[in-house]
Structure formats: structure tokens, C-alpha cells
C-alpha positions, 0 to 999 in steps of 0.5 A: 500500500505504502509502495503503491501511494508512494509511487503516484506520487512520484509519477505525479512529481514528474509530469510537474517537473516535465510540464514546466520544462516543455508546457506539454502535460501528459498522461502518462509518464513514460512518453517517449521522447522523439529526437529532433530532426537536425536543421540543414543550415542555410549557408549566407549568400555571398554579398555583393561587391560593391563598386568602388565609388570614384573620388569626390572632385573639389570644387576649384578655389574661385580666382579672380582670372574666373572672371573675365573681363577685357580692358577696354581703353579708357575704362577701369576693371575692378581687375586693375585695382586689388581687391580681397578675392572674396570682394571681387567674387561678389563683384563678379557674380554681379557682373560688374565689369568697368568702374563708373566715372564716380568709382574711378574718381573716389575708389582709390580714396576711399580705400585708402582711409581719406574723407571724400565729399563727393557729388553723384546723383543716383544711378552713378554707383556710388553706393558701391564706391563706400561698400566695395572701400568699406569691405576692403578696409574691414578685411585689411583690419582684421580686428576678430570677431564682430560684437553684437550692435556694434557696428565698425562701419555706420551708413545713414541714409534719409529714407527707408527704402534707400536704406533697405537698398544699401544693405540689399547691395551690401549683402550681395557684394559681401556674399564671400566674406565674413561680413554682417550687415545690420539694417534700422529703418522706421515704419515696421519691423520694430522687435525683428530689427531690435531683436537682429542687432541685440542676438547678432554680430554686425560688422556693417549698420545701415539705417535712418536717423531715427531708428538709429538713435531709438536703439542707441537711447535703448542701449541696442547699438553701440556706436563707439567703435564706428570708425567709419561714417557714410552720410548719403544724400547729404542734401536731402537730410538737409531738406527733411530735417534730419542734420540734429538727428545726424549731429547727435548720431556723430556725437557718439562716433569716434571723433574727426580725428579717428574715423572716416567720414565720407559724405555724398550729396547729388548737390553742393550747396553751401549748407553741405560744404559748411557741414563737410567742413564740421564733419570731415578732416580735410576732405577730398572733393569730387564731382561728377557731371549731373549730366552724365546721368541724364544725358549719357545712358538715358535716351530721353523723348518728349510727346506733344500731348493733350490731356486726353492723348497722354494716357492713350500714349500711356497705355499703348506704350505699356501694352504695344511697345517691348519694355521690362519694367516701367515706372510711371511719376506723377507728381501729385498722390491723389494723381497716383491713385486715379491713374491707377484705378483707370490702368487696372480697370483696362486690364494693366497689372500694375501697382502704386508707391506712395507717402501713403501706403504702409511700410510692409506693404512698400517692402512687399510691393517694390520686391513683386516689382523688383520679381517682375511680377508686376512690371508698372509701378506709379510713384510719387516723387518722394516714395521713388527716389532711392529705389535702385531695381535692377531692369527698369527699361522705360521711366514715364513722366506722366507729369513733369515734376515742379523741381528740375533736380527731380526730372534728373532723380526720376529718370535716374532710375533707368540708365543706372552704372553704365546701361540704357534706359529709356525716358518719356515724359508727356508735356500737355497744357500745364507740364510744358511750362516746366521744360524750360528750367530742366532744359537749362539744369540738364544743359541742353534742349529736349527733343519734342515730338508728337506720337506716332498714329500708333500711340494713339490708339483707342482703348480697347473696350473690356467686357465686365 
């Protein structure tokens, strides 16, 4: 009995310590254990070679023999002078080839740390003459690192779209070089512009009076170590009110002795030869003919029209005639707004500048201008001057401007740095009592005609 219970209960041991080995519980205990069939291993597919990939090919370090230019008798390379190679890569992606007649003059000064007073209306390339001289001295310095909001160069121009063009070109110019251009302008873009010279570091400033001295009372700028200064449109600070803003700005510079100060001006009235006197020491002057610009690259025509007539002209100009951009200046805002409404009831994709429209919408029209995206811009003298866009083919005075000078400012925006350009301006009941006094700025006669059959056409009629 005893061997019998004895006997279960060993039997039952054993399907426990069998079911925890294999989880298979079985009746009974003598199971006959089946041996494995052993597994056949697969033997591994031999890889394949792989291809030897060919050696990575450097790409050539840029010279400035990439950029080929052939002298010209009587013209100056940017080959001719030394510039940093980076320099002279930026150069030679804009493809800017010979040196203007201010360039010429100017440069050589400007690089060698003289102050210069020099009188250049715009489209001449001044703004390259205190870059390209700015860049080179900066990289002859080599002083380190830039501090943020501490500019070694300062630049101040009268407008906001001026300043926006400058920094644009420094930008471009300076796209191989270690270089950073900070920009201050009013009217938008406050907490972005703060914020830009407060985290970063700038090796260039370019902005307005107002805003720059906004941020310097803010402790955002640090103007101690400018020891460059550019005043652009000397004249035209004057005229906006701008020369105690500038006065203060220049009180927290280096002082004359220690800085560059250089000052371009489109006119030298006595008011800026008495402020060049304050500012710079021992200034060297150059001019450049105001002519040049009016005369030398611009071809310039002038129709005998009613007031009716002249916008047939305009319009058949803009839709019949090859053109890029054009740019159309009226001398009067609320001209600006019905000679837009009129343009776009007939179909003409165009857009307005104006004192009126707001800062971020400015910026965003001049760049669909500058896109091509809409190739007719109408302007008011004050919102056009400044604006340098590449590829403006045609500018149309649609009414002649009450100041000489500002025939010169407005057909200065085709013709610019040596290309043609086009200048049509309508002389109708009240705009030829102008002509005289431009004539005699300018220097010589305009020729007149009357518009061909052509330009007359009418308006073809839109279905709504």
C-alpha cells in the first residue's frame, strides 16, 4: 500500500517537473521522447561587391582670372585695382565689369582711409564706391570677431527704402566674406530689427536717423567703435530735417580725428560744404557731371500731348511697345491713385508707391516689382527716389515734376552704372511750362515730338 501511494506520487512529481520544462502535460509518464530532426543550415549568400565609388572632385578655389573681363581703353576693371578675392567674387557674380566715372574718381580714396565729399546723383554707383572701400578696409583690419550692435562701419541714409537698398547691395557684394550687415529703418519691423542687432554680430549698420538713435537711447547699438561714417544724400537730410538727428548720431562716433567720414550729396550747396567742413578732416572733393546721368545712358523723348492723348500714349506704350519694367511719376498722390484705378480697370497689372501706403506693404510691393511680377509701378516723387531695381527699361513722366533736380532723380532710375534706359515724359497744357528750367539744369534742349498714329490708339473696350 505504502509502495503503491508512494509511487503516484512520484509519477505525479514528474509530469510537474516535465510540464514546466516543455508546457506539454501528459498522461502518462513514460512518453517517449522523439529526437529532433537536425536543421540543414542555410549557408549566407555571398554579398555583393560593391563598386568602388570614384573620388569626390573639389570644387576649384574661385580666382579672380574666373572672371573675365577685357580692358577696354579708357575704362577701369575692378581687375586693375586689388581687391580681397572674396570682394571681387561678389563683384563678379554681379557682373560688374568697368568702374563708373564716380568709382574711378573716389575708389582709390576711399580705400585708402581719406574723407571724400563727393557729388553723384543716383544711378552713378556710388553706393558701391563706400561698400566695395568699406569691405576692403574691414578685411585689411582684421580686428576678430564682430560684437553684437556694434557696428565698425555706420551708413545713414534719409529714407527707408534707400536704406533697405544699401544693405540689399551690401549683402550681395559681401556674399564671400565674413561680413554682417545690420539694417534700422522706421515704419515696421520694430522687435525683428531690435531683436537682429541685440542676438547678432554686425560688422556693417545701415539705417535712418531715427531708428538709429531709438536703439542707441535703448542701449541696442553701440556706436563707439564706428570708425567709419557714410552720410548719403547729404542734401536731402538737409531738406527733411534730419542734420540734429545726424549731429547727435556723430556725437557718439569716434571723433574727426579717428574715423572716416565720407559724405555724398547729388548737390553742393553751401549748407553741405559748411557741414563737410564740421564733419570731415580735410576732405577730398569730387564731382561728377549731373549730366552724365541724364544725358549719357538715358535716351530721353518728349510727346506733344493733350490731356486726353497722354494716357492713350500711356497705355499703348505699356501694352504695344517691348519694355521690362516701367515706372510711371506723377507728381501729385491723389494723381497716383486715379491713374491707377483707370490702368487696372483696362486690364494693366500694375501697382502704386506712395507717402501713403504702409511700410510692409512698400517692402512687399517694390520686391513683386523688383520679381517682375508686376512690371508698372506709379510713384510719387518722394516714395521713388532711392529705389535702385535692377531692369527698369522705360521711366514715364506722366507729369513733369515742379523741381528740375527731380526730372534728373526720376529718370535716374533707368540708365543706372553704365546701361540704357529709356525716358518719356508727356508735356500737355500745364507740364510744358516746366521744360524750360530742366532744359537749362540738364544743359541742353529736349527733343519734342508728337506720337506716332500708333500711340494713339483707342482703348480697347473690356467686357465686365
Amino acid at each position: 500500500m505504502k509502495n503503491r501511494q508512494l509511487r503516484k506520487r512520484l509519477v505525479a512529481r514528474k509530469k510537474q517537473q516535465l510540464h514546466r520544462k516543455t508546457g506539454v502535460v501528459s498522461t502518462s509518464f513514460w512518453i517517449k521522447q522523439e529526437v529532433a530532426a537536425p536543421v540543414e543550415l542555410q549557408q549566407p549568400t555571398p554579398a555583393k561587391p560593391q563598386k568602388e565609388r570614384p573620388p569626390r572632385k573639389r570644387k576649384a578655389k574661385w580666382s579672380a582670372s574666373d572672371f573675365k573681363v577685357a580692358p577696354q581703353e579708357g575704362k577701369t576693371r575692378f581687375h586693375d585695382f586689388k581687391l580681397s578675392p572674396g570682394l571681387m567674387h561678389g563683384i563678379a557674380d554681379l557682373n560688374v565689369q568697368y568702374w563708373t566715372p564716380i568709382q574711378e574718381k573716389a575708389l582709390p580714396g576711399v580705400i585708402a582711409g581719406k574723407d571724400i565729399l563727393g557729388r553723384a546723383s543716383t544711378g552713378t554707383g556710388k553706393s558701391a564706391v563706400f561698400l566695395i572701400g568699406i569691405f576692403q578696409q574691414l578685411i585689411r583690419q582684421n580686428q576678430g570677431k564682430p560684437k553684437n550692435g556694434c557696428p565698425r562701419a555706420l551708413i545713414i541714409a534719409p529714407t527707408r527704402e534707400l536704406v533697405i537698398q544699401i544693405a540689399k547691395d551690401a549683402k550681395d557684394i559681401a556674399k564671400y566674406l565674413p561680413m554682417h550687415v545690420g539694417e534700422a529703418y522706421g515704419g515696421t519691423d520694430y522687435e525683428r530689427q531690435m531683436n537682429n542687432l541685440k542676438n547678432r554680430p554686425v560688422d556693417i549698420l545701415v539705417a535712418t536717423p531715427g531708428r538709429l538713435l531709438d536703439f542707441s537711447r535703448k542701449r541696442v547699438v553701440n556706436l563707439r567703435e564706428a570708425a567709419i561714417m557714410v552720410i548719403d544724400e547729404a542734401d536731402r537730410m538737409l531738406d527733411m530735417g534730419f542734420i540734429p538727428d545726424v549731429r547727435s548720431i556723430i556725437h557718439q562716433i569716434p571723433n574727426r580725428d579717428k574715423r572716416q567720414t565720407l559724405m555724398f550729396s547729388a548737390t553742393f550747396t553751401e549748407d553741405v560744404k559748411r557741414l563737410a567742413s564740421q564733419w570731415c578732416t580735410d576732405p577730398v572733393s569730387i564731382e561728377t557731371e549731373t549730366e552724365e546721368v541724364a544725358v549719357g545712358t538715358v535716351k530721353q523723348i518728349v510727346y506733344m500731348v493733350t490731356k486726353q492723348e497722354k494716357y492713350l500714349v500711356l497705355y499703348n506704350i505699356i501694352k504695344n511697345t517691348e519694355h521690362d519694367r516701367i515706372m510711371i511719376f506723377v507728381n501729385m498722390k491723389r494723381d497716383v491713385n486715379s491713374l491707377y484705378k483707370r490702368l487696372r480697370g483696362d486690364g494693366v497689372n500694375c501697382t502704386v508707391l506712395s507717402g501713403d501706403v504702409p511700410q510692409n506693404k512698400r517692402t512687399k510691393r517694390l520686391e513683386r516689382f523688383r520679381q517682375g511680377t508686376v512690371q508698372v509701378m506709379i510713384a510719387t516723387d518722394v516714395a521713388g527716389r532711392g529705389i535702385h531695381i535692377e531692369g527698369i527699361s522705360h521711366v514715364v513722366n506722366y507729369t513733369l515734376p515742379y523741381e528740375p533736380e527731380d526730372y534728373v532723380h526720376r529718370i535716374g532710375r533707368t540708365g543706372r552704372a553704365g546701361k540704357s534706359g529709356i525716358s518719356i515724359s508727356f508735356a500737355d497744357e500745364d507740364s510744358s511750362f516746366y521744360m524750360m528750367d530742366i532744359e537749362e539744369y540738364i544743359g541742353e534742349a529736349l527733343p519734342c515730338e508728337e506720337p506716332v498714329e500708333e500711340l494713339l490708339l483707342p482703348v480697347p473696350k473690356t467686357r465686365k
